[in-house]
SEFIKE-64849 format. One record per residue: residue in one letter; x, y, z of N, C-alpha, C in turn. Coordinates in steps of 0.05 Angstrom, whole numbers, plus 32768, in hexadecimal, padded with zeros to 4 digits. Example, Ala and Ser with C-alpha at 12.3 -4.5 7.8 and 13.67 -1.06 7.14 Angstrom:
<rs>
a81087F8E809C80F67FA6809C81087FBE809C;s81017FD3808E81117FEB808F81028001809D;
</rs>
This chain:
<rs>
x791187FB827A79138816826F78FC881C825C;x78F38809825278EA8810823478C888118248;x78C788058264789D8807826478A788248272;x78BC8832828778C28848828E78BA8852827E;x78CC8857826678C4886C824F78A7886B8241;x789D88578241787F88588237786D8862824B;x7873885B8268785C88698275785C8881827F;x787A88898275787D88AE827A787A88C28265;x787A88B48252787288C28234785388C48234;x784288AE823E782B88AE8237782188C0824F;x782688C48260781F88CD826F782788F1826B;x783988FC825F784389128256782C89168240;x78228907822F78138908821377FC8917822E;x77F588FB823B77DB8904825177D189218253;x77EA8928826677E68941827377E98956825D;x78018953824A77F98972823C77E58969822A;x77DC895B822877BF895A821077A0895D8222;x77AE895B823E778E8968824F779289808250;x77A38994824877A589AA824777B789AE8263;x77C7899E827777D589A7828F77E789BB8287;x77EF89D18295780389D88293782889CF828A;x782B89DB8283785489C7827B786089C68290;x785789E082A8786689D882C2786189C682D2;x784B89BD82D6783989A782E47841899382DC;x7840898D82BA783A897382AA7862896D82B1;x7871898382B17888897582B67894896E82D6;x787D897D82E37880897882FF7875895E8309;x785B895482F8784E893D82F97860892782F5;x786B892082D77880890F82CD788F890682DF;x789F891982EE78B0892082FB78AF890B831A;x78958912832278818903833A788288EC8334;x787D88E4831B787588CA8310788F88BA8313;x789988BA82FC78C188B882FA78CC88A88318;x78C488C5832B78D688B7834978C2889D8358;x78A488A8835B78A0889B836878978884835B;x788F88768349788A8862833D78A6884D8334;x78B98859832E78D28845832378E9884F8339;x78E98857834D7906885A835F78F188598376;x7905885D838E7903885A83AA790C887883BC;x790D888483A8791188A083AF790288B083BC;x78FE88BB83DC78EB88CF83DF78E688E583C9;x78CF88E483BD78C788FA83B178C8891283B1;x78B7891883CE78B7893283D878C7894783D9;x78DC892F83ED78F8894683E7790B895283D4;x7910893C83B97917894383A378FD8956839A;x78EC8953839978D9896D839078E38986839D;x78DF898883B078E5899F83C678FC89AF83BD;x7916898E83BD793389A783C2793389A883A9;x7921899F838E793589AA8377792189C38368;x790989CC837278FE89DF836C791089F48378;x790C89F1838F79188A00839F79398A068396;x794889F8838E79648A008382795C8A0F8367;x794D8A02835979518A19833F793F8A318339;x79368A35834C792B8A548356793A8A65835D;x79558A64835D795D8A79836D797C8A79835C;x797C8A70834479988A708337799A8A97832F;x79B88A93832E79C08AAD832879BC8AB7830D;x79C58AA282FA79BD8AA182D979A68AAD82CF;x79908AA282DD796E8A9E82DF795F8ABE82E2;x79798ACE82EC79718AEF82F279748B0082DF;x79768AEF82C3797D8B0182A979638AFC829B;x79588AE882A4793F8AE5829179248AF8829B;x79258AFA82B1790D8B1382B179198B3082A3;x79308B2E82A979328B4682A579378B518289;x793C8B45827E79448B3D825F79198B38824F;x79118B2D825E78F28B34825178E68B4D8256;x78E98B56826C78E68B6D827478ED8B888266;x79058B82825D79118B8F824779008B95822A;x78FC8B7F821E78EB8B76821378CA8B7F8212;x78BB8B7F822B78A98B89822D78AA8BA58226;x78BD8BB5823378BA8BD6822D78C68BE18213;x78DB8BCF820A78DE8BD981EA78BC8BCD81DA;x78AB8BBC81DE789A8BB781D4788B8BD181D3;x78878BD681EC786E8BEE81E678808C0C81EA;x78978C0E81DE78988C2581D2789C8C2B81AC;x78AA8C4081A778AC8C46819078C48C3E817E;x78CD8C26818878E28C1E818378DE8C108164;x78CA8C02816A78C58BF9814C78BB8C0D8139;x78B28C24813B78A78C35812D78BA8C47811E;x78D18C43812E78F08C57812C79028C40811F;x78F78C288121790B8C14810E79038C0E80F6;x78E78C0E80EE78DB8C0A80D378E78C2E80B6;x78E28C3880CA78EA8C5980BF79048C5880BC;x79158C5580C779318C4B80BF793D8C3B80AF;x79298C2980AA79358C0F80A2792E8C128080;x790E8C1C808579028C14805D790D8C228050;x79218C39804E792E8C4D803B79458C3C802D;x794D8C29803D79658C22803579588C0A802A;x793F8BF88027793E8BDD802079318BE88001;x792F8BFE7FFA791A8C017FE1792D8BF87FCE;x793A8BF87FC079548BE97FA979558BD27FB0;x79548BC57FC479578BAA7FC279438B937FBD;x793E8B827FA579308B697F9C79268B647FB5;x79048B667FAB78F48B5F7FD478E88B787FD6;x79038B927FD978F68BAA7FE978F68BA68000;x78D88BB9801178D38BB6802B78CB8B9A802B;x78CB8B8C802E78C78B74803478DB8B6E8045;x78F98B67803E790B8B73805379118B83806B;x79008B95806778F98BA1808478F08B8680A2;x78E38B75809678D98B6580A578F98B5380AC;x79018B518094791D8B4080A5792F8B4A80B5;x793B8B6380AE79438B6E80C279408B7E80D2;x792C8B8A80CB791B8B8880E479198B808106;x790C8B6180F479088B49810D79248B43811B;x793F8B4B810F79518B44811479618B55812A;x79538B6E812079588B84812D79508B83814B;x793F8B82814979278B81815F792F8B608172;x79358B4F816879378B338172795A8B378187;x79628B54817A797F8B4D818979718B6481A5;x79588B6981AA795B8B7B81C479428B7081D4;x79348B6081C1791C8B5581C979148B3181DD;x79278B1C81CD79318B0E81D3791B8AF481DD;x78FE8B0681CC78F18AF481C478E08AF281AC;x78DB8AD981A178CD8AD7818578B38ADE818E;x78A18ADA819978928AE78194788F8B0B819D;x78988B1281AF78958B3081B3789F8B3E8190;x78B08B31818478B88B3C816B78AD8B378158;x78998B1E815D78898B1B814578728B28814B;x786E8B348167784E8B438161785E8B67815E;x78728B6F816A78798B878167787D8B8C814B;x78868B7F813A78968B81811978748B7D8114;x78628B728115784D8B67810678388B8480FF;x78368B91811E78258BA6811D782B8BBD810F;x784A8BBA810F784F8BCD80FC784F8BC880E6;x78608BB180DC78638BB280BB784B8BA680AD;x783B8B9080BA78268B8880A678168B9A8099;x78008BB680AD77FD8BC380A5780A8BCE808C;x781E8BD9809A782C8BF4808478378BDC8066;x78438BC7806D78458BB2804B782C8BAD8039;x78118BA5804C77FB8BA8803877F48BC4802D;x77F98BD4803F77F58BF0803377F98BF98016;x78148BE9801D78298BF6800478218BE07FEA;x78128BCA7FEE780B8BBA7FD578208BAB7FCF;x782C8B937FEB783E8B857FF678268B707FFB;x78278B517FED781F8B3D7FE6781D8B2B800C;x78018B34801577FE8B32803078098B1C8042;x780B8B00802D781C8AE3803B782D8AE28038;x783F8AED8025785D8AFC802A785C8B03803F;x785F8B17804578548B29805878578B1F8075;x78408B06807F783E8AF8808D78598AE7808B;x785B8AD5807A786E8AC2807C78808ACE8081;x788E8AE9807378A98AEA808678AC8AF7809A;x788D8B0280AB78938B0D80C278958AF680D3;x78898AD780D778888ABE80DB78A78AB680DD;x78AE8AB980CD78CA8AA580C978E08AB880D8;x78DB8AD980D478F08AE780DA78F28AE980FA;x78D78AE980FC78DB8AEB812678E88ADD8131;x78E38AC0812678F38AAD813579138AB7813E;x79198AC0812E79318ACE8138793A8AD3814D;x791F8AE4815D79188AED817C79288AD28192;x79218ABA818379368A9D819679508A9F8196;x795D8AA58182797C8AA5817C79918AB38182;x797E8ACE817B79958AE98176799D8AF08194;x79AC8AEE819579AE8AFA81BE79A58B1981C4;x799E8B2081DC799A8B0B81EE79768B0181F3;x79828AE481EA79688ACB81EA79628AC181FF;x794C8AC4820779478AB4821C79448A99821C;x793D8A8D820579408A6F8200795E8A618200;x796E8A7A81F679848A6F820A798B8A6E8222;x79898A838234798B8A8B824E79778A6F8257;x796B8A63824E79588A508255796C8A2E8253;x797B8A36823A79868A168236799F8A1A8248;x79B28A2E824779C78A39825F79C58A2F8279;x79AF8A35828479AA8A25829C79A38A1182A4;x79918A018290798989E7828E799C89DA828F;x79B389E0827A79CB89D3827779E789D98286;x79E289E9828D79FC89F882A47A118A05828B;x7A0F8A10827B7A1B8A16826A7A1C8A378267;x7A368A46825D7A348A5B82607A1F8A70824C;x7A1E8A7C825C7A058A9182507A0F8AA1823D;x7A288AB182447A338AC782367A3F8AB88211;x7A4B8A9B821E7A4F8A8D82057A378A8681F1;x7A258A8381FB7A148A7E81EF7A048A9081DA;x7A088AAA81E879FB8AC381DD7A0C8ACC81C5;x7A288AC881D57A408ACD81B47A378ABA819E;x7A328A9C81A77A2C8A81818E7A198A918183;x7A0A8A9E818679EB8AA1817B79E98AB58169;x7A048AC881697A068AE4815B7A028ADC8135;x7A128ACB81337A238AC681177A0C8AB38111;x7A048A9C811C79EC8A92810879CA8AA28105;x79CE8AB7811679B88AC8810E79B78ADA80FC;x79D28AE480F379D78AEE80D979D38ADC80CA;x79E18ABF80C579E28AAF80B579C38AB380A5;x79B08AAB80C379978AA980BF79808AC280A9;x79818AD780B079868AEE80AB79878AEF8089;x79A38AE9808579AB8AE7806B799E8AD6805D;x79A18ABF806179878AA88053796E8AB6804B;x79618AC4805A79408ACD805D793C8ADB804C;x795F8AF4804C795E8B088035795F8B04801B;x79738AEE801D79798AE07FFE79598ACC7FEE;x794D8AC7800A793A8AB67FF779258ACE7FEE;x79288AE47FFE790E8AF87FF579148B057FDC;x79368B0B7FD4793D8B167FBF792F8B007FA8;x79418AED7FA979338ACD7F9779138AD67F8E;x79038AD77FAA78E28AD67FA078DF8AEB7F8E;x78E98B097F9878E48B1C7F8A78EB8B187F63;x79088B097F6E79128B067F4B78F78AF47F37;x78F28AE67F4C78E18ACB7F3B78BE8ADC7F38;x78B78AE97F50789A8AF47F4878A48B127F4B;x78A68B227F3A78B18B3F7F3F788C8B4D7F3A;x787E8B3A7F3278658B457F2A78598B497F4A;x785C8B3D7F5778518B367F71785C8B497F8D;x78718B627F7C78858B7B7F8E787E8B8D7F83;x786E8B9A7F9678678BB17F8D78818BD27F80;x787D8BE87F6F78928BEE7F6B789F8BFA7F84;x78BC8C077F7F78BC8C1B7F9078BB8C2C7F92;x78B78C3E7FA478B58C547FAD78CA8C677FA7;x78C08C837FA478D58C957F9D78F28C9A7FB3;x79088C937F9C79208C8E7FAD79288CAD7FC0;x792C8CAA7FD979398CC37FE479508CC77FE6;x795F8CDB7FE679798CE47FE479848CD47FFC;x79A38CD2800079B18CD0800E79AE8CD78027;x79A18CF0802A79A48D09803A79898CFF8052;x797A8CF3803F795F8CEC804F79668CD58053;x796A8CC08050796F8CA78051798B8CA2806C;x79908CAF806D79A98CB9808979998CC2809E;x79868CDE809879758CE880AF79698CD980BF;x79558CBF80A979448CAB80B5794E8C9E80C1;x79658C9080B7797A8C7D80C379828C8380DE;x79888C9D80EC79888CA6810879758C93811D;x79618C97811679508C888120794B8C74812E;x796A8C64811C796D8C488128797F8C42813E;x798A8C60814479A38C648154799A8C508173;x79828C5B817979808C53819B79848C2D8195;x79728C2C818579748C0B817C798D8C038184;x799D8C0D816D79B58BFE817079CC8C008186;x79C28C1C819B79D48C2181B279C78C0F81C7;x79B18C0181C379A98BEF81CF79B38BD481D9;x79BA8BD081B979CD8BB081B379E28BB581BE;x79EE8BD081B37A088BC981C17A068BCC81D6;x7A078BD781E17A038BD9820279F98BC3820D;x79E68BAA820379E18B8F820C7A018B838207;x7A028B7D81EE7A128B6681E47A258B6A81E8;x7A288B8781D97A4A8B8F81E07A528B9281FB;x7A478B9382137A528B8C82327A558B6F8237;x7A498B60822D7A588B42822D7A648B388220;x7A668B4282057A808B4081FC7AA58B4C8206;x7A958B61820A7AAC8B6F82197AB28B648239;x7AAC8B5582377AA88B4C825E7AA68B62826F;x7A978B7082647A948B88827D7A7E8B82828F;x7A698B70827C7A548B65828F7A508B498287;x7A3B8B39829C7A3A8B1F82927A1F8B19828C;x7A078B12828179EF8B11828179DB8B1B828B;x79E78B1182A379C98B1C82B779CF8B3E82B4;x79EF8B4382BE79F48B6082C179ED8B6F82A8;x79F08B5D828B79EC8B73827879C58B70827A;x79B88B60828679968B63827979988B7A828C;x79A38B7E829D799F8B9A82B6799B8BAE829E;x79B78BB1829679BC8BC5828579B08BC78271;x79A18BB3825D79878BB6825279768BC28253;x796E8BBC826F79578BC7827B795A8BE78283;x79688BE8828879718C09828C79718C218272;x797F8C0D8260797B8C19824479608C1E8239;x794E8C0C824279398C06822B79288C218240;x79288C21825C79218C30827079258C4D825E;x793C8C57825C79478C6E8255793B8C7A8230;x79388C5F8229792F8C65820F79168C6D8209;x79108C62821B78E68C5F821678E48C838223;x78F98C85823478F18C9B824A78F68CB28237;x79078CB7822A79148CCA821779078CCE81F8;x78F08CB381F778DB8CB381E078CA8CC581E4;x78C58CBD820078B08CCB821278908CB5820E;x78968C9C820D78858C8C821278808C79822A;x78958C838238789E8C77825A787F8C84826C;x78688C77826C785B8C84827B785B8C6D8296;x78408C7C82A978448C5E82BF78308C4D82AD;x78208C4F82AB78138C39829B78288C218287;x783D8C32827A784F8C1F826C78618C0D827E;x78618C228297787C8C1082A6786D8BF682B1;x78548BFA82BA784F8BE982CA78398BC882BB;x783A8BDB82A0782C8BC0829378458BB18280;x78598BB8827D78788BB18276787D8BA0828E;x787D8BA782A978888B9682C478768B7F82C6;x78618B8782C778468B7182CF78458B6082B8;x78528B628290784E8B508286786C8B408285;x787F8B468290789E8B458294789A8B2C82AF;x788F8B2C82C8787E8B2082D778708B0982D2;x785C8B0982BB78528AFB82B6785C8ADA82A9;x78698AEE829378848AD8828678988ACC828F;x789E8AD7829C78BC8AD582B378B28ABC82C5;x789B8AC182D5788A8AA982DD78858A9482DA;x78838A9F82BE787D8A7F82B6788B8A6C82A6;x78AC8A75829F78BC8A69829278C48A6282B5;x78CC8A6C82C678D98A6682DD78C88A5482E2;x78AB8A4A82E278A58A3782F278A98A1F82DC;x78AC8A2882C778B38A0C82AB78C88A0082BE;x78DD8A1282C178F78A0B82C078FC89FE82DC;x78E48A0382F778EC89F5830378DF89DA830D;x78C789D282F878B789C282F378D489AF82D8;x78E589BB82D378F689A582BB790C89A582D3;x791289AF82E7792589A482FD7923898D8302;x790B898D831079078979831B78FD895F8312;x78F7895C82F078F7894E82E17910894482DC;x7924895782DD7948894A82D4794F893D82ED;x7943894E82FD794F89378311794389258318;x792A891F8312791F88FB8311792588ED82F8;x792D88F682E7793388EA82D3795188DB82DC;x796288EC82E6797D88E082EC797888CC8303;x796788D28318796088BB832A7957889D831D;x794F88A58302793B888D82F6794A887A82E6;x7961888C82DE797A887B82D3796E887A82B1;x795A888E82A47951888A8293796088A08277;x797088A98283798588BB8272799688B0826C;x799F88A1828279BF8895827A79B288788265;x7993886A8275799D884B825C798D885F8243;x798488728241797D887B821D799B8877821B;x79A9888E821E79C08897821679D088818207;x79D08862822779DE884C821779C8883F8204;x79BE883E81FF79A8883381ED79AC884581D2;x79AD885C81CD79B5887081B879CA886181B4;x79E1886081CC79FA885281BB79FD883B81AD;x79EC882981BB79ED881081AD79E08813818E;x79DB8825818879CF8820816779EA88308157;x79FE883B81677A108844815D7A0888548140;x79FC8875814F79F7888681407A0788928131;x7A10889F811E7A2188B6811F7A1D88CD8126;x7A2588E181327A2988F6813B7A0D89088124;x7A13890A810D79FC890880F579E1890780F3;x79E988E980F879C388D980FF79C188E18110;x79CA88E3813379C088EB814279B289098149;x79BF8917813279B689378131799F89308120;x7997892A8109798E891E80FD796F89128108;x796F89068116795788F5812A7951890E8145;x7967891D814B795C8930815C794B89488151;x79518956813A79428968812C79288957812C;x792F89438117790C8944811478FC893B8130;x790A8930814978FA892C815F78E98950816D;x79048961816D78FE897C817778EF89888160;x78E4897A814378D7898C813778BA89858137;x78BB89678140789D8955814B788E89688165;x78A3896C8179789F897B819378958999818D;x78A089A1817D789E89B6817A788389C78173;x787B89B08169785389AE8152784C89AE816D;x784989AC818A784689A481A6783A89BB81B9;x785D89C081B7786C89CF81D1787089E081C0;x78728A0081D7788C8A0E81DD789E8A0781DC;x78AC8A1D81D278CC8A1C81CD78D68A0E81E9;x78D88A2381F978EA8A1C821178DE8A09821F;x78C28A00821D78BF89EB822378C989D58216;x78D489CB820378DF89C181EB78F889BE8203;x790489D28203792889D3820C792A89C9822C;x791389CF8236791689C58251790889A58255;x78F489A1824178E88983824578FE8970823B;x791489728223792089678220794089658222;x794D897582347968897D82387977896A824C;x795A895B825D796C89488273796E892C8267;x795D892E824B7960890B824279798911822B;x79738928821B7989892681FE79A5892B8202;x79AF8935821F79C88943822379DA892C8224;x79CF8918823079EA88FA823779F188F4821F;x79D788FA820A79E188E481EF79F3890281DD;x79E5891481E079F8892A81D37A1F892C81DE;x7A22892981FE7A2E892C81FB7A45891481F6;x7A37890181F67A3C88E281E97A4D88DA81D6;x7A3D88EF81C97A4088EE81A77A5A890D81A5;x7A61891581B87A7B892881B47A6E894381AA;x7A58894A81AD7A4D895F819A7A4C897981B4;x7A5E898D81A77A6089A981BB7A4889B581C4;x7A3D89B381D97A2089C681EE7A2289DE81E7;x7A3189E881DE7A328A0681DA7A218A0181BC;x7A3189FC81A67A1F89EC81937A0789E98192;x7A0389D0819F79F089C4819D79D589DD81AC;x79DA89E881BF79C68A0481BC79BD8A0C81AF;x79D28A16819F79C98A25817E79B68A16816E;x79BF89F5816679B389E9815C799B89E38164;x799789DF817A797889D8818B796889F68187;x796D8A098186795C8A30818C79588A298173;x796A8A28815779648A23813E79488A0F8132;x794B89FC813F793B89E8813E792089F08145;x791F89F9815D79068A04816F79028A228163;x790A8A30815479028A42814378EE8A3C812F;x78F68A1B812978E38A1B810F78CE8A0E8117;x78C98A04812D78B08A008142789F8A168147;x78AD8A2E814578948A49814E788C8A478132;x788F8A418124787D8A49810078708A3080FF;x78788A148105785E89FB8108784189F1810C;x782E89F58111782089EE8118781689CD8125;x780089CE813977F189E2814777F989F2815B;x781589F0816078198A02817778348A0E816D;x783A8A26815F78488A34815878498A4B815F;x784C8A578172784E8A6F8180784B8A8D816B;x78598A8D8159785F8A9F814A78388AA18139;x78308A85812F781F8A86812078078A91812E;x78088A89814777F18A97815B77EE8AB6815F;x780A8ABB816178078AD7815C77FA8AE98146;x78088ADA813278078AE6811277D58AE28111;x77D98AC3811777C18AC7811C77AE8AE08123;x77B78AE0813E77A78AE7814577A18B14813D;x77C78B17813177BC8B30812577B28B3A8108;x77AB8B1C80F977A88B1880E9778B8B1280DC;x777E8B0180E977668AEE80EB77698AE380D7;x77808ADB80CE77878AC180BE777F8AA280C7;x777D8A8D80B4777D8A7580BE77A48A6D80C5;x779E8A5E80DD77B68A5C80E477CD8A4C80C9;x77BB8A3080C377CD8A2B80A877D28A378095;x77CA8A4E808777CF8A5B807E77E08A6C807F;x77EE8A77809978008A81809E781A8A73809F;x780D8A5780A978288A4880AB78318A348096;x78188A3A807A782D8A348063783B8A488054;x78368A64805D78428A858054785D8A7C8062;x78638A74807878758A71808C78898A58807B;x78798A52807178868A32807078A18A33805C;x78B48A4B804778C48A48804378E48A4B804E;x78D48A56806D78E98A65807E78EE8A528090;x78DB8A3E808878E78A2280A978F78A13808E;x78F58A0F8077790E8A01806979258A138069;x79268A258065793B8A398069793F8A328089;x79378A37809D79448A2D80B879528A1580B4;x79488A0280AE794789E780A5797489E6809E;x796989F3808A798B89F68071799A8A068089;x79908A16809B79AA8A2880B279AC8A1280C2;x79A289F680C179A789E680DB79BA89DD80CC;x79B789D580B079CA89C880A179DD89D2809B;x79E589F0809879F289F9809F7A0B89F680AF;x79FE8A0080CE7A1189FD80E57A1A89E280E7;x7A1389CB80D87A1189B680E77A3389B480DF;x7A2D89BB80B37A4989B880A57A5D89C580A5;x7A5789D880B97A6A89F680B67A5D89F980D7;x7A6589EF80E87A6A89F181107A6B8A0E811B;x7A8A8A1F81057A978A2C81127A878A4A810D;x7A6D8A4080FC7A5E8A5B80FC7A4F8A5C8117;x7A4F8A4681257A3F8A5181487A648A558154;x7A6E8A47814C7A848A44816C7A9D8A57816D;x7A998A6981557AB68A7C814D7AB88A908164;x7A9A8A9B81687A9B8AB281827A9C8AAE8193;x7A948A9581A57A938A8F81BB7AAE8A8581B8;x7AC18A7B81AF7ADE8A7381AE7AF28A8E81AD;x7AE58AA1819B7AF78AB3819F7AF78ACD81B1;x7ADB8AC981C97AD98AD981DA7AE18ABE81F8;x7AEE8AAF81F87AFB8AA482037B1D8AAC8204;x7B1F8AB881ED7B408AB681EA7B488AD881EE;
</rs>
């Protein structure tokens, strides 16, 4: 077991450090695995298991659900959420600065990815926060920390990603994800109040307060937003739809919204489809390049002796969460997120579920984890962005960033001591 695992790790280092692709490098592994340590035709396990997870039913929420995503990007959605939102954050320790948290949060429940929310929130607020004489790596750091959100908040595709990996329900998963994104949320707000108390020199003043009257008007604004969510979430909550059916209905919404902005042109529809396409592509070929890795891995018998090998050091449930964070937060400096969830879901699941620890759970905990991977470097998804609308040095952003991955950090610790903040909704949209 132990030269197996050394010559498929080194060989994984190989390929993604020649720059291969993650679908290849896991399709490669994969090659390796069967034909070097079993007696397995290759071919065919390649063949039928691409071929099986191409065509799952689950798998038809994720284009459509980016897609979604793409056309709230390029309309006025964010422009109609920032206007809404800063009237009401001016009284509170921070200010607009907050805009960025909920905001991102806002946006993360229709967008459903961290980065489309960290460049859509970015273009708008960085500008308009330096404007206002809003302390620019502030600024940065919590547009950094707040996107990540985009993984959690449903509907996530990084879930919709571990759901199928793991055969686990989708709709449950999207409920687990409601309540620790508030959690999350709240942390961000409370530490920005904190900064403001400790450097108030460093917040600019505020702005002249508007009546009631205006502060309601603006607030309209946010209406389509939030008939958005519900109309996602609240049909799967309500079992009126199930995932795939509600990204339909996403998509229809976001269709109707853009159209009624009057930013629906063809140019939007078709560079929304073609970048919806693009992405969709290429998580589906991750996902079926990590098929066929689970399934040589189970041929190789190299899941089950970790798993007993994990046992024999007789972890606790603890340590073993414990040794998995910091492994997914090593990976994470790496990989992609969902590359993260798909390179490692066919080796960690035997010992997870080993160790008695709930998949529904353990989701939450793993998106959490791989959240604070997009703010890491050198490969932090979020920071590239911020980069690149920035022309910042990347460390630099990602030590602006850096008090929102301890704060992630404390929501793992969190859920870990207190469970029933992922598992209350998915238990009580069971009953």
């Amino acid at each position: 077991m132990l030269l197996m695992m050394l010559v498929l790790f080194g060989a994984l280092l190989l390929l993604l450090g020649s720059g291969v692709w993650v679908a290849f490098s896991l399709m490669a592994l994969g090659w390796l695995g069967l034909s070097q340590f079993t007696s397995i035709p290759t071919g065919d396990v390649m063949a039928s298991d691409i071929w099986g997870s191409s065509y799952s039913w689950e798998l038809t929420a994720l284009p459509m659900f980016i897609w979604m995503g793409e056309i709230l990007f390029r309309s006025r959605l964010a422009d109609d959420m920032f206007t809404g939102l800063s009237p009401w954050m001016q009284r509170i320790p921070g200010r607009l600065l907050h805009t960025n948290v909920v905001g991102s949060g806002l946006f993360a429940a229709v967008s459903g990815s961290s980065a489309a929310t960290c460049a859509t929130m970015g273009k708008m607020t960085i500008p308009e926060l330096t404007k206002r004489g809003y302390d620019e790596s502030v600024v940065i750091g919590t547009l950094a920390g707040s996107a990540t959100l985009g993984l959690l908040i449903p509907p996530s595709i990084i879930l919709i990603v571990y759901g199928v990996a793991t055969d686990q329900s989708i709709s449950r998963l999207f409920m687990a994800g409601i309540l620790p994104g508030l959690m999350l949320i709240s942390l961000f707000a409370l530490y920005l109040m904190l900064w403001a108390w400790r450097y108030p020199d460093r917040v600019p003043p505020g702005e002249e307060r508007l009546p009631l009257v205006e502060k309601l008007r603006r607030a309209r604004r946010l209406i389509p937003l939030l008939g958005l969510i519900v109309g996602v979430i609240g049909s799967i909550y309500a079992g009126l739809a199930s995932p795939t059916e509600a990204a339909a209905v996403g998509v229809v919404l976001s269709l109707l919204l853009a159209r009624f902005q009057g930013t629906m042109t063809r140019r939007v529809f078709s560079d929304a489809l073609l970048g919806a396409v693009r992405t969709s592509t290429m998580i589906a070929f991750i996902l079926a390049g990590a098929s066929f890795l689970t399934a040589a891995m189970g041929f190789t018998g190299l899941p089950r002796d970790l798993a007993a090998w994990i046992g024999t050091l007789e972890l606790s449930p603890w340590m073993l969460l414990a040794a998995l964070t910091l492994l997914f937060i090593l990976l994470g400096c790496f990989l992609d997120g969902i590359s993260v969830v798909v390179l490692t879901t066919s080796i960690m699941l035997p010992m997870v579920e080993a160790a008695g620890i709930d998949l529904i759970w353990f989701g939450i905990f793993l998106v959490i984890v791989v959240e604070m991977s997009q703010i890491t470097p050198p490969v932090g998804f979020n920071l590239f962005v911020l980069q690149g609308m920035t022309g910042r040095n990347i460390l630099s952003i990602a030590w602006a960033a850096l008090p929102f991955f301890f704060l992630m950090l404390l929501g793992v610790v969190l859920i870990s001591l207190f469970p029933e903040i992922v598992t209350y909704l998915p238990t009580a949209m069971n009953k």
